[in-house]
C-alpha positions as a Markdown table, in Angstrom:
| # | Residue | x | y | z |
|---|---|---|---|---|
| 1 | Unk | 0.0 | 0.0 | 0.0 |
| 2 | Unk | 1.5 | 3.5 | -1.0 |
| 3 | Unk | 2.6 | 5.8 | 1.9 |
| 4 | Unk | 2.3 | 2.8 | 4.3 |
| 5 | Unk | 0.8 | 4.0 | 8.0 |
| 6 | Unk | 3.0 | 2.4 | 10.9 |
| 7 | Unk | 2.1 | -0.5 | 12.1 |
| 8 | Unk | 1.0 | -1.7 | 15.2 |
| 9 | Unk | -0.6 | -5.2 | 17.0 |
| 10 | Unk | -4.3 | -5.7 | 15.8 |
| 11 | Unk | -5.3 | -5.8 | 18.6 |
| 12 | Unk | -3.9 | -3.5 | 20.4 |
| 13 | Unk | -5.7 | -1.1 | 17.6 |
| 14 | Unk | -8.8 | -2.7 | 17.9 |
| 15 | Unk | -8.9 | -1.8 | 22.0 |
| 16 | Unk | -7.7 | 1.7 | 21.3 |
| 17 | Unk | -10.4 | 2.3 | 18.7 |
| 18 | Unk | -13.1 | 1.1 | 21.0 |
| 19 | Unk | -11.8 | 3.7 | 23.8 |
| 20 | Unk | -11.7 | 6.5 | 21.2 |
| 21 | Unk | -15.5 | 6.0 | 20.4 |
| 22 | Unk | -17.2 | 9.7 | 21.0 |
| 23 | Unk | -14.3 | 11.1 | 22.6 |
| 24 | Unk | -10.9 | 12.9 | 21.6 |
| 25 | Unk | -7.9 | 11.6 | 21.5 |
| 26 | Unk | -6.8 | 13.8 | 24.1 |
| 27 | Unk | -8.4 | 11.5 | 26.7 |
| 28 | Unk | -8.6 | 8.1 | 25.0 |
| 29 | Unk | -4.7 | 8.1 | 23.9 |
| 30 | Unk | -3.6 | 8.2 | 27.7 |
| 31 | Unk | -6.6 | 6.0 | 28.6 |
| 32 | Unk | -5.4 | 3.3 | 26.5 |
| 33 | Unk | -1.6 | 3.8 | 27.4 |
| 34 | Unk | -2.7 | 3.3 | 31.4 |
| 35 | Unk | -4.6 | 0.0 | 30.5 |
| 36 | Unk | -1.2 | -1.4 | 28.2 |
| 37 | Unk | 0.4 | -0.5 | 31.2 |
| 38 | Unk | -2.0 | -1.5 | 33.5 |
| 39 | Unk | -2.2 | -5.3 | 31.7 |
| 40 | Unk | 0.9 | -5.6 | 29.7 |
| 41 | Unk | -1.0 | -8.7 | 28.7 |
| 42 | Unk | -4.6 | -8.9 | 27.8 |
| 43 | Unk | -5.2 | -12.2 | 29.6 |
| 44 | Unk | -4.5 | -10.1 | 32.7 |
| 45 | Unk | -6.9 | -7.7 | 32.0 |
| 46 | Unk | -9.6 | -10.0 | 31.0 |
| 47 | Unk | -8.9 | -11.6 | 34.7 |
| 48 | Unk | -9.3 | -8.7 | 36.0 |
| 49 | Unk | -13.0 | -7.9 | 34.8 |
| 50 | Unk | -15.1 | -5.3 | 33.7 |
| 51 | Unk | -14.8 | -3.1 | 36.7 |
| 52 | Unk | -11.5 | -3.0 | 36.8 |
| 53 | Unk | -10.7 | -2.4 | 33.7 |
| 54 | Unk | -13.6 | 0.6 | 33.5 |
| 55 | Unk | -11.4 | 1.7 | 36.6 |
| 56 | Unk | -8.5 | 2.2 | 34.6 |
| 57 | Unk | -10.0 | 3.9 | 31.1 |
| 58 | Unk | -12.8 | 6.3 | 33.3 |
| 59 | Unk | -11.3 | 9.2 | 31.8 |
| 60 | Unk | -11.8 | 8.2 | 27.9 |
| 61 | Unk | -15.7 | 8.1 | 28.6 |
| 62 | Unk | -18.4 | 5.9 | 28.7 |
| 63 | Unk | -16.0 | 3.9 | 31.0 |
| 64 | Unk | -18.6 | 1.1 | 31.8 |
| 65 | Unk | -19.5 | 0.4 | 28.2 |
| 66 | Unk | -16.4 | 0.5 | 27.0 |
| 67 | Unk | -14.6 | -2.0 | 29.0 |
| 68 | Unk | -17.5 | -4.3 | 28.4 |
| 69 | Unk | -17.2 | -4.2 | 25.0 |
| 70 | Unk | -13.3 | -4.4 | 25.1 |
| 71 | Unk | -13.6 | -7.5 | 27.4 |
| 72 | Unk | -16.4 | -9.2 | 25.2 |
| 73 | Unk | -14.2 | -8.5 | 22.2 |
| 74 | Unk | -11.0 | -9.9 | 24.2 |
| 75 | Unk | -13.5 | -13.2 | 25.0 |
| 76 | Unk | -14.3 | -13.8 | 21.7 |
| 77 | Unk | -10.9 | -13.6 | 19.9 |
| 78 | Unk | -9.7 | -16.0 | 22.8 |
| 79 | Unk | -12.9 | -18.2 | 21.9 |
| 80 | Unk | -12.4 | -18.3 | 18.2 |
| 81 | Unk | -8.7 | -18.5 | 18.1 |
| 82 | Unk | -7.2 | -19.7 | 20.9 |
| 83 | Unk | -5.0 | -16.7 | 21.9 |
| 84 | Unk | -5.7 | -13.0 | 21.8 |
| 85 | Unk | -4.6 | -12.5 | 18.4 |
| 86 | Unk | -6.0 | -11.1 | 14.8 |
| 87 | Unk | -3.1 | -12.2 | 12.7 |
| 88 | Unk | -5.3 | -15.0 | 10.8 |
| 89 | Unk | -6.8 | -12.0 | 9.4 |
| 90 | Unk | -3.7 | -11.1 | 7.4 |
| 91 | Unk | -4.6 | -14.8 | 5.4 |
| 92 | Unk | -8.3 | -13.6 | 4.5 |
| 93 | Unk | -9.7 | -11.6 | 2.0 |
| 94 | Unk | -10.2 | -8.1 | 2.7 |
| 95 | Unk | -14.1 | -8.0 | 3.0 |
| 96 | Unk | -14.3 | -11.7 | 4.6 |
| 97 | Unk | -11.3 | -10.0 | 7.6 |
| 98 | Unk | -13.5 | -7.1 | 7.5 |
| 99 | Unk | -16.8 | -9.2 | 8.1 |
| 100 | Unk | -14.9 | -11.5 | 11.1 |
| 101 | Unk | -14.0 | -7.9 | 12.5 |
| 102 | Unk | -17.6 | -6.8 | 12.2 |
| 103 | Unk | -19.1 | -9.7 | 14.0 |
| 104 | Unk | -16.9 | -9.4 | 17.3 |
| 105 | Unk | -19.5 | -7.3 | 19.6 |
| 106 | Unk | -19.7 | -3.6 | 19.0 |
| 107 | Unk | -17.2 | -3.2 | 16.4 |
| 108 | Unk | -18.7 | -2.0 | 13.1 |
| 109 | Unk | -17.0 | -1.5 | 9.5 |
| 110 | Unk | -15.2 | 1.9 | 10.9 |
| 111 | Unk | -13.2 | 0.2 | 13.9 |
| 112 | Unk | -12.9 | -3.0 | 11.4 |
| 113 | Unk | -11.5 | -1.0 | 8.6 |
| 114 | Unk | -9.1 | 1.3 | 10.9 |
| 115 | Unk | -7.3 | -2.0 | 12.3 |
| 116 | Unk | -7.0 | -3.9 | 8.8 |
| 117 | Unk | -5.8 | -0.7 | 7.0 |
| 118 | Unk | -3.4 | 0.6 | 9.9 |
| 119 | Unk | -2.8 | -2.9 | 11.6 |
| 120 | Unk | -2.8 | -5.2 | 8.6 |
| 121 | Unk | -1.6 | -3.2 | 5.8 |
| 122 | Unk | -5.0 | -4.2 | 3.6 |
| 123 | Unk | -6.9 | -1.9 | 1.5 |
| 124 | Unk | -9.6 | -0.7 | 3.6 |
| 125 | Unk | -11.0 | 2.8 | 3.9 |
| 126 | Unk | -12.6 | 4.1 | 6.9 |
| 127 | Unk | -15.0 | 6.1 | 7.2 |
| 128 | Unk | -15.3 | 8.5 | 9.4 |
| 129 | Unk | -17.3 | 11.8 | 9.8 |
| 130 | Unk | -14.8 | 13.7 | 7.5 |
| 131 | Unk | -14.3 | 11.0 | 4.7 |
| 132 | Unk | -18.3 | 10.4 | 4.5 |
| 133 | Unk | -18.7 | 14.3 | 4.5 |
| 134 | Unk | -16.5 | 15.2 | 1.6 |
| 135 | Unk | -17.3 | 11.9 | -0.2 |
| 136 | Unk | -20.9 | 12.7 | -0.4 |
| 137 | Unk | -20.2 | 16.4 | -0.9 |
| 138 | Unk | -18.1 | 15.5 | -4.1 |
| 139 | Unk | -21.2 | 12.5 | -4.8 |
| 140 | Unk | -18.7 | 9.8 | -4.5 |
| 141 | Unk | -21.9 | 8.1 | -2.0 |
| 142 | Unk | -24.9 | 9.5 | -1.3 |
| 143 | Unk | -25.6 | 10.9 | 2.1 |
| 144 | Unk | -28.7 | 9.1 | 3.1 |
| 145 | Unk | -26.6 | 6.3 | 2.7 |
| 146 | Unk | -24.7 | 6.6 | 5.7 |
| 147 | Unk | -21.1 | 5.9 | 7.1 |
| 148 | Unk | -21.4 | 2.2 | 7.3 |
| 149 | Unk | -22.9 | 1.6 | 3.6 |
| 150 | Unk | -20.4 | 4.1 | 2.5 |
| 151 | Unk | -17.5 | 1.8 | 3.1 |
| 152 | Unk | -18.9 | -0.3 | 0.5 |
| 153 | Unk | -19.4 | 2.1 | -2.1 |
| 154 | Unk | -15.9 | 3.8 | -1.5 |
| 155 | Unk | -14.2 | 0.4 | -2.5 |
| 156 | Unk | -15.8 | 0.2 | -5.5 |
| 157 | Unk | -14.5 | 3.5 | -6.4 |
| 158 | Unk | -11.2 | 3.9 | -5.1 |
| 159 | Unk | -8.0 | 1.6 | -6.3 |
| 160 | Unk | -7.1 | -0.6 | -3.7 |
| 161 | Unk | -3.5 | 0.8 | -3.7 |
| 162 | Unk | -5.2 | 4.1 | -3.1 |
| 163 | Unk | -7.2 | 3.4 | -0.2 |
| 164 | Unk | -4.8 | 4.7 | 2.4 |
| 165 | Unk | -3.8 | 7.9 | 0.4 |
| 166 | Unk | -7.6 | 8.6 | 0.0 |
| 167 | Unk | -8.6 | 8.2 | 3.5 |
| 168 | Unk | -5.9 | 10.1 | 4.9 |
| 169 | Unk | -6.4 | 12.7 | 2.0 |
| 170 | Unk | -10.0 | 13.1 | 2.6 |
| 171 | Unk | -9.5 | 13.3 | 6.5 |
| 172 | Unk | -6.5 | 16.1 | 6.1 |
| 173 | Unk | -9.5 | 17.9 | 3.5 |
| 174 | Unk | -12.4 | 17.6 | 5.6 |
| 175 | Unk | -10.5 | 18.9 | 8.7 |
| 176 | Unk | -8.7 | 22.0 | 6.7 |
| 177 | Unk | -11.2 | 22.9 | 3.7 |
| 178 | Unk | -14.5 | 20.7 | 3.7 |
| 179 | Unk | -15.4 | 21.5 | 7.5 |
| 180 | Unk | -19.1 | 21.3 | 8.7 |
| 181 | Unk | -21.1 | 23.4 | 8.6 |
| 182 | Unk | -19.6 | 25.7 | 6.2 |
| 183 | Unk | -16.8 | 24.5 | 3.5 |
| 184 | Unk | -14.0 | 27.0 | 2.9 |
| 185 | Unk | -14.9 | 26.4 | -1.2 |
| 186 | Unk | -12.7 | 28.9 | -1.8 |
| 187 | Unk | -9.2 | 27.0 | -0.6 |
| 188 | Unk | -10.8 | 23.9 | -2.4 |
| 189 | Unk | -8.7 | 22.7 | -5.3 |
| 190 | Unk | -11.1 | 19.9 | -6.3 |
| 191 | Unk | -14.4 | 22.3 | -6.3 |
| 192 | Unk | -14.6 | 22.4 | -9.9 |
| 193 | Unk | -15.6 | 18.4 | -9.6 |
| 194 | Unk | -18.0 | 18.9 | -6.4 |
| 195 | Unk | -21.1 | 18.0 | -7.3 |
| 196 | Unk | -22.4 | 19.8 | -3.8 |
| 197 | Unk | -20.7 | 23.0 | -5.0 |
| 198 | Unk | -22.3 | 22.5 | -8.5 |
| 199 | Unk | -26.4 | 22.3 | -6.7 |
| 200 | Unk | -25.2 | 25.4 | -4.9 |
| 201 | Unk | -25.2 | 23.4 | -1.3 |
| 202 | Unk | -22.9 | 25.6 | 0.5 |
| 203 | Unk | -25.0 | 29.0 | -0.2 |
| 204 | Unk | -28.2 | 27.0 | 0.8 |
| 205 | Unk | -26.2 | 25.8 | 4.0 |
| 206 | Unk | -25.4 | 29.4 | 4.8 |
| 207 | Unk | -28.6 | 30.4 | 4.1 |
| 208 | Unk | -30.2 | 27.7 | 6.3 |
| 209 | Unk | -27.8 | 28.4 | 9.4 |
| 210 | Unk | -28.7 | 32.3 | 9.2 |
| 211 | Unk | -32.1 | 31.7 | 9.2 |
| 212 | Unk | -32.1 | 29.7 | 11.7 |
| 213 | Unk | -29.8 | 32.0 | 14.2 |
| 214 | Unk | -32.1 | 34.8 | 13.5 |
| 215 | Unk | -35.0 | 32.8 | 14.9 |
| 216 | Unk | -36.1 | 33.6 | 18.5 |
| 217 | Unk | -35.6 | 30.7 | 20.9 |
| 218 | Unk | -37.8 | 30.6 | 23.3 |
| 219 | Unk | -35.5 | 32.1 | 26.3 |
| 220 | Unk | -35.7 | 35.0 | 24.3 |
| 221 | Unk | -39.3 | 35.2 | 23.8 |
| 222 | Unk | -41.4 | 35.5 | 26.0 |
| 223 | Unk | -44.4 | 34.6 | 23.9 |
| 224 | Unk | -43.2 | 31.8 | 23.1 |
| 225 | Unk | -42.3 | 30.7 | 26.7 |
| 226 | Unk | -46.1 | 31.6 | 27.4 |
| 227 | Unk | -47.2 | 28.9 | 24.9 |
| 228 | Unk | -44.8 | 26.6 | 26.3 |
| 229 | Unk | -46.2 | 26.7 | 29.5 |
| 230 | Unk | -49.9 | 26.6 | 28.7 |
C-alpha cells in the first residue's frame, strides 16, 4: 500500500479504537496507554474484569461500556482463536477480515476498517465523519446512505492501492477545507468536480444556518415561553 501507515498489533488497535468511540484523542490516547500499562498482557486484564478495567480507562468516557465491549471482544478472539490475536486475518480476504472484524461485539465496519488498513496493511478505507462528508459532498456516495454503507461504495470507487492515500487525503481535506457546517470552497482545489458546490449546497447551508440563528428561541421570547407553558 503506498505511503504505508506504521504499524502496530491488531489488537492493540482494535482496543484503542473502542476507547476513542465519542471522545478525543486527548483522553482516550492516555486512557489506552494506562490499561497497556496496566495489563501488559490482555489475559491479565480480561482476569481482572469489567470493573477493573472501567477503573482504569474512566477518563476516555463511557468507562462502563467500553470496558464491556473491550472485554467481550477480548473473550471472543480468545474463543475463536485460541490466543488473543488477529493475525489470521492477514490470510483472509479483505471483506471476509472485514466481516470477522464486524461480528466481534460492538465493532462496526469503521473500527474493522481502521485495524486492517493501519494494523494489517490491507486496503480498507474508513469512514469517518470527515471521509463520508467530503465523499458525499463530491457525490462519491450518497448521504442518506450513511457511514457504514459508504464503506462499500468507496471500495468500489477507489483503487485498492489508493485506499490509504484517500482516506488520509480526505481526513486532512475535511479537517482543513471541507469543515461542517460551512466548507472554505474557496481553498478547495477539487471544487470544480464537487457535485455539492455545483447544486449550490454551501449558499443553501449558509442560508439555512442564518435563518435559523435569526430565529427567536424561546429564552428570548417571551411569547413563546407563554405557549410553552400553557
Amino acid at each position: 500500500m503506498a505511503n504505508e501507515p506504521p504499524r502496530t498489533d491488531p489488537v492493540d488497535e482494535l482496543v484503542a479504537c473502542i476507547l476513542s468511540q465519542h471522545t478525543s484523542d486527548s483522553n482516550s490516547i492516555p486512557a489506552f496507554e494506562r490499561l497497556k500499562a496496566t495489563f501488559p498482557d490482555w489475559q491479565l486484564a480480561v482476569d481482572a474484569g469489567e470493573e477493573r478495567i472501567a477503573d482504569v480507562v474512566r477518563n476516555a468516557g463511557l468507562a462502563n461500556q467500553k470496558s464491556r465491549s473491550i472485554l467481550r471482544c477480548l473473550r471472543q478472539i480468545h474463543d475463536l482463536v485460541g490466543t488473543y490475536s488477529l493475525e489470521h486475518l492477514r490470510s483472509m480476504p479483505m471483506v471476509d477480515a472485514r466481516n470477522w472484524l464486524t461480528a466481534l461485539p460492538g465493532v462496526g465496519p469503521k473500527t474493522a476498517s481502521i485495524v486492517l488498513c493501519f494494523s494489517l496493511g490491507m486496503e480498507a478505507i474508513p469512514v469517518d465523519t470527515h471521509v463520508f462528508r467530503v465523499s458525499w459532498r463530491l457525490g462519491m456516495v450518497e448521504q442518506k446512505a450513511g457511514e457504514g454503507k459508504a464503506h462499500d461504495t468507496l471500495l468500489e470507487l477507489v483503487p485498492p492501492d489508493l485506499a490509504f492515500r484517500f482516506h488520509m487525503a480526505l481526513i486532512q481535506h475535511g479537517r482543513a477545507v471541507c469543515k461542517a457546517p460551512i466548507p472554505n470552497c474557496e481553498a478547495c482545489v477539487v471544487r470544480a468536480m464537487c457535485r455539492w458546490f455545483a447544486e449550490d449546497g454551501p449558499d443553501r447551508r449558509k442560508t439555512e444556518l442564518k435563518a435559523k440563528r435569526a430565529k427567536p428561541s424561546a429564552k428570548s421570547n417571551p411569547a413563546a415561553r407563554k405557549k410553552r407553558a400553557g
